[in-house]
C-alpha positions as CSV (number, residue, x, y, z in Angstrom):
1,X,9.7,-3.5,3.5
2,X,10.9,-1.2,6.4
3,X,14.4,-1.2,4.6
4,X,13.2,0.7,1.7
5,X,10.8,3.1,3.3
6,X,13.4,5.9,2.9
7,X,13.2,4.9,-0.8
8,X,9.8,4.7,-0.7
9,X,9.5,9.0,0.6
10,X,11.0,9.7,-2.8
11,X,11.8,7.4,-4.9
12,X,12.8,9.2,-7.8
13,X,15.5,10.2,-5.6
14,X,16.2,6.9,-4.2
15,X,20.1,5.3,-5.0
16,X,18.2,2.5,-6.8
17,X,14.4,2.7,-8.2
18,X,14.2,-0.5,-9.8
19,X,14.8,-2.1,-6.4
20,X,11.2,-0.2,-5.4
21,X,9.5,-1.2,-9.0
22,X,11.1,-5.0,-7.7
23,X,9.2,-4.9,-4.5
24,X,6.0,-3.8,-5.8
25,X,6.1,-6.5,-7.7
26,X,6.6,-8.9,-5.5
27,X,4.1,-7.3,-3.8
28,X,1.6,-7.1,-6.6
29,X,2.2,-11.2,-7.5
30,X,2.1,-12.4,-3.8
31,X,-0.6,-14.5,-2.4
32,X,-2.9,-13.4,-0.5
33,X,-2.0,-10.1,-1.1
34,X,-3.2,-10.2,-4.8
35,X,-6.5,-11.8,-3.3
36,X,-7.1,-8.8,-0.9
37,X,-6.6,-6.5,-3.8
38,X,-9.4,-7.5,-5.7
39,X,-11.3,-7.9,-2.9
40,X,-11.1,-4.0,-2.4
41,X,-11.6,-3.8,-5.7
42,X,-15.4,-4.6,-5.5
43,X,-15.8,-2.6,-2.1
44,X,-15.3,0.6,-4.2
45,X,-18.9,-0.8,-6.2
46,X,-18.3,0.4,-9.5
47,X,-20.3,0.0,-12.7
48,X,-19.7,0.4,-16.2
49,X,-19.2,4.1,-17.2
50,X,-17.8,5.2,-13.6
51,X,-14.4,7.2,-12.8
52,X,-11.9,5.9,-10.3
53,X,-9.0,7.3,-9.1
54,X,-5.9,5.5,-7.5
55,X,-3.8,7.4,-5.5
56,X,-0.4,6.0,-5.2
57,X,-0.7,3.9,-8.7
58,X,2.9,2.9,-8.6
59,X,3.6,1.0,-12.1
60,X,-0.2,0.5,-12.3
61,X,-1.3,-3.2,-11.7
62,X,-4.2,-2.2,-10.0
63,X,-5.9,0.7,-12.2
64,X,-5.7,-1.3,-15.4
65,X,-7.8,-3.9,-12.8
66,X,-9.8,-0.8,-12.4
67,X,-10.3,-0.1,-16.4
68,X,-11.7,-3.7,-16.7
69,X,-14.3,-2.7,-14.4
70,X,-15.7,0.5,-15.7
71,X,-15.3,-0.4,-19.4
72,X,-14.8,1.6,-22.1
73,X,-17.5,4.1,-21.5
74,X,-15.5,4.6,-18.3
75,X,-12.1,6.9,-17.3
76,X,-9.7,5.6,-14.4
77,X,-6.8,8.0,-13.7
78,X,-3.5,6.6,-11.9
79,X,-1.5,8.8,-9.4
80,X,1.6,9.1,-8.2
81,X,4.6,11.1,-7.0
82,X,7.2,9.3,-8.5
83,X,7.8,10.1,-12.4
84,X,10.0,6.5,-12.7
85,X,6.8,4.6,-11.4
86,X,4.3,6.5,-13.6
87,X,6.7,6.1,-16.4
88,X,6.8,2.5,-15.9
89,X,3.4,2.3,-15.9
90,X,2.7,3.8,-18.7
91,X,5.3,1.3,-20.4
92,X,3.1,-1.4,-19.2
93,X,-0.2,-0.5,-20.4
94,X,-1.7,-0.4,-23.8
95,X,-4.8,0.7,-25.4
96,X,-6.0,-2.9,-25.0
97,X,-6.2,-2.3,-21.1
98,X,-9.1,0.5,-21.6
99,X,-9.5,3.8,-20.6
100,X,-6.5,4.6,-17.9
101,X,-4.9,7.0,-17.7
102,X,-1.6,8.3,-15.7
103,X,-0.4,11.3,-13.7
104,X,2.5,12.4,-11.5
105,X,1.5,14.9,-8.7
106,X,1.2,15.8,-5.2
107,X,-1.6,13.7,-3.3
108,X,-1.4,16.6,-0.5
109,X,-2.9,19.0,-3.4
110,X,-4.7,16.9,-6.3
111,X,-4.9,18.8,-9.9
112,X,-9.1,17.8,-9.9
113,X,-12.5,19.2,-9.5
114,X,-14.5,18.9,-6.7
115,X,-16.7,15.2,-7.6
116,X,-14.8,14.3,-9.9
117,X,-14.7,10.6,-9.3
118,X,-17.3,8.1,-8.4
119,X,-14.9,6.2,-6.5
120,X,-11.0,6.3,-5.1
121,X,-8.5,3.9,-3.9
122,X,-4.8,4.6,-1.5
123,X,-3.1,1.6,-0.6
124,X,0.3,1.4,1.2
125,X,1.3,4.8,0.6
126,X,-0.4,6.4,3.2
127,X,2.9,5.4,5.7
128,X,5.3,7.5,3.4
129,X,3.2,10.8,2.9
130,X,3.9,13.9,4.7
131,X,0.2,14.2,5.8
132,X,-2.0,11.5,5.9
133,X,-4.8,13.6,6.6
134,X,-4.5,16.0,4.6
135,X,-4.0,13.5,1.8
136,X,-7.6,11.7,2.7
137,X,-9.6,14.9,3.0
138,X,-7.7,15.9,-0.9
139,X,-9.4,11.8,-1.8
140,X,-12.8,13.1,-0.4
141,X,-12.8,16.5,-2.2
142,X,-12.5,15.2,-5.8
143,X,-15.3,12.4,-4.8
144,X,-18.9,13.0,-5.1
145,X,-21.0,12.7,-2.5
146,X,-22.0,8.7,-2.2
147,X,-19.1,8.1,-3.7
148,X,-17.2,5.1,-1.8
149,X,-13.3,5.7,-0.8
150,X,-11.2,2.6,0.0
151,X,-7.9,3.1,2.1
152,X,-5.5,0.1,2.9
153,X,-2.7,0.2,5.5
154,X,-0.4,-2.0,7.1
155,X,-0.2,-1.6,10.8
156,X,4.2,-2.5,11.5
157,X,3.0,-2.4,15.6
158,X,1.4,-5.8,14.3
159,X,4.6,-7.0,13.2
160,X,5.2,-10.7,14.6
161,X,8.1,-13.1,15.0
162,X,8.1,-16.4,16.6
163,X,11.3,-15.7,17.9
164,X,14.1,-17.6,20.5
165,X,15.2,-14.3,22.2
166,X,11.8,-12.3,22.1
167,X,13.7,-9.0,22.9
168,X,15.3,-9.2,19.6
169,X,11.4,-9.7,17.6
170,X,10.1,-6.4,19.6
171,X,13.2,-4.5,18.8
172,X,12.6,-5.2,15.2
173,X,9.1,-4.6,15.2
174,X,10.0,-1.3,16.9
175,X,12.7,-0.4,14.4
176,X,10.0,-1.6,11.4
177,X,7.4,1.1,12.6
178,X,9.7,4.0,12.9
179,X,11.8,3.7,9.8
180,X,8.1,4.5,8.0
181,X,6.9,8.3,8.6
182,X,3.4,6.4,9.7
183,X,4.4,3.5,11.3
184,X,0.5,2.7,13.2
185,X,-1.2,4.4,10.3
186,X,-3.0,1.3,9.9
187,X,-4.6,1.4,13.0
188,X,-5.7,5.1,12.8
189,X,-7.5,5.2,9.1
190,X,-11.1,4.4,10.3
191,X,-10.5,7.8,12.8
192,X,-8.7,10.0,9.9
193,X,-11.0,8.8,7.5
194,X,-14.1,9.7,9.1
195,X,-11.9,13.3,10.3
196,X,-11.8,13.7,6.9
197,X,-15.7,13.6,5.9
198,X,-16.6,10.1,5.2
199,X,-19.3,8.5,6.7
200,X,-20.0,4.7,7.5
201,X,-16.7,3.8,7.7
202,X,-16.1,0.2,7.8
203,X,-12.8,-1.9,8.9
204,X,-11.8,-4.8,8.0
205,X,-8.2,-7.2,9.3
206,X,-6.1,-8.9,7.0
207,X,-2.9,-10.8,8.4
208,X,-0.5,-12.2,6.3
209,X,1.2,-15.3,7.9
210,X,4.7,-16.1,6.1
211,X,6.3,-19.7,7.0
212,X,9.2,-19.7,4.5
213,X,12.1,-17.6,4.3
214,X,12.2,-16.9,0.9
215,X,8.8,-14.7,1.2
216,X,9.8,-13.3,4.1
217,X,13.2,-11.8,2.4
218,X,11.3,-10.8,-0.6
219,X,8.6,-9.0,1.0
220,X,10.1,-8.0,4.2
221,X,14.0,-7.4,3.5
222,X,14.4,-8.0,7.0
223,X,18.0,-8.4,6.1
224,X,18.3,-4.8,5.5
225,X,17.4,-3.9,9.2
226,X,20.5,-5.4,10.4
227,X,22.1,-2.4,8.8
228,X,20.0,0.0,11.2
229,X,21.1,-2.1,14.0
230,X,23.5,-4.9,14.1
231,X,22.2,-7.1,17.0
232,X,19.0,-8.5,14.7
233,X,21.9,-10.6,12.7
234,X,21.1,-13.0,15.5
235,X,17.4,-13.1,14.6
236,X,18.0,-12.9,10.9
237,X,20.3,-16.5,12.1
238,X,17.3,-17.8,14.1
239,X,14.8,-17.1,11.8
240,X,17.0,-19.1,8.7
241,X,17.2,-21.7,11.0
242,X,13.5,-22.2,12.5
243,X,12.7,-21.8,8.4
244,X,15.1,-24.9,7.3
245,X,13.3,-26.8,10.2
246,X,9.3,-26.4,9.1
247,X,9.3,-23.8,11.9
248,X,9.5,-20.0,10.5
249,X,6.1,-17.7,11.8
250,X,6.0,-14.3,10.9
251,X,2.7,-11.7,10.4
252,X,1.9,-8.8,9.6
253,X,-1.9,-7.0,10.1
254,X,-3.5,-4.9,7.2
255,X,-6.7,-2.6,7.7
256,X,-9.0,-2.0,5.0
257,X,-11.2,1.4,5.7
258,X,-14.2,1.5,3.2
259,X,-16.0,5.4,3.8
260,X,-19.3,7.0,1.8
261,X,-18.3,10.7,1.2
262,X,-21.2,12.7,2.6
């Protein structure tokens, strides 16, 4: 992912969106990602009739997850900066999906009331905003008090290769967490959640493990950081070859923050 995090700022902007709608789904499809998701799904407790908000909807696989969950009593709004992702997520819903709905916007300034929402979601778009925090205490404003806010991060610093010339895994790990505006932000979200009003903030670690190549280039593009610097060609080599032996380790950590807005 680290090569497209310049798309990912601004992707309406970006040379190629289609690449970005690729990689979220990739994302979206990938085991155990897709198991995590709905996982967080049932930390955010809703019931039939609830509102939900997901901030950084992208094309919107995991609001219409949302709609099933509320019913049709129920309203669940999708956000995002990006006009192409909320376009293409409106392409890819129908009335069959239940009540969702989809708006382009500012996280760092959200067009709702105070309590609006029972419940709201951010996941992996908390690395590309401006101001995480900022962000966050906008997700606790338009939540009720009680209401339960889930935030999900990847943490690059966590980035692992089993590598022949460690040097060359640290200096992509290194080059992985500062192409992202909020490289660490996974570690910090239990501190800027709670910052931002939350109470009972719990943390939960998820690391992916990859062992083939194939998943790594899909989700990783780690071929795309040999363009930032040309000396990871020869770990981009070792890793094709420890794969075509049985012998390709990678992670990567997630945090999952679940808060109660006081």
């Amino acid at each position: 992912m680290p090569g497209l995090a310049r798309d990912f700022t601004d992707i309406d902007s970006a040379p190629d969106p289609e690449r970005c709608v690729s990689y979220l789904d990739a994302v979206a499809t990938a085991e155990p990602i897709a198991a995590g998701k709905r996982r967080r799904d049932r930390l955010l407790a809703l019931r039939p009739g609830d509102a939900a908000l997901d901030v950084g909807c992208g094309t919107g696989d995991d609001i219409r997850a949302l709609a099933s969950l509320v019913g049709p009593n129920g309203r669940v709004v999708g956000f995002d900066a990006s006009r192409s992702l909320i376009a293409e997520a409106r392409r890819r819903t129908t009335a069959e999906h239940g009540p969702v709905e989809f708006i382009v916007g500012d996280a760092h300034a959200l067009p709702f009331e105070d309590g609006e929402f029972d419940a709201a979601r951010i996941e992996r778009t908390l690395q590309h905003v401006e101001n995480p925090g900022q962000v966050l205490c906008e997700l606790v404003r338009v939540v009720r008090p009680g209401g339960v806010i889930v935030t999900c991060e990847p943490d690059w610093g966590t980035l692992v290769f089993d590598a022949t010339e460690p040097e060359l895994a640290r200096l992509a790990e290194r080059i992985a967490t500062s192409s992202l505006r909020h490289g660490w932000i996974g570690r910090q979200l239990r501190g800027r959640l709670l910052d931002a009003g939350c109470a009972d903030a719990t943390v939960t670690a998820e690391t992916i493990v990859i062992d083939d190549y194939a998943t790594l280039q899909r989700l990783g593009n780690i071929e795309l950081l040999i363009a930032r610097e040309p000396r990871l060609e020869a770990l981009v080599v070792d890793l094709r070859s420890r794969a075509a032996r049985g012998r390709l380790f990678t992670s990567l950590t997630t945090f999952t923050v679940c808060g109660r807005v006081t």
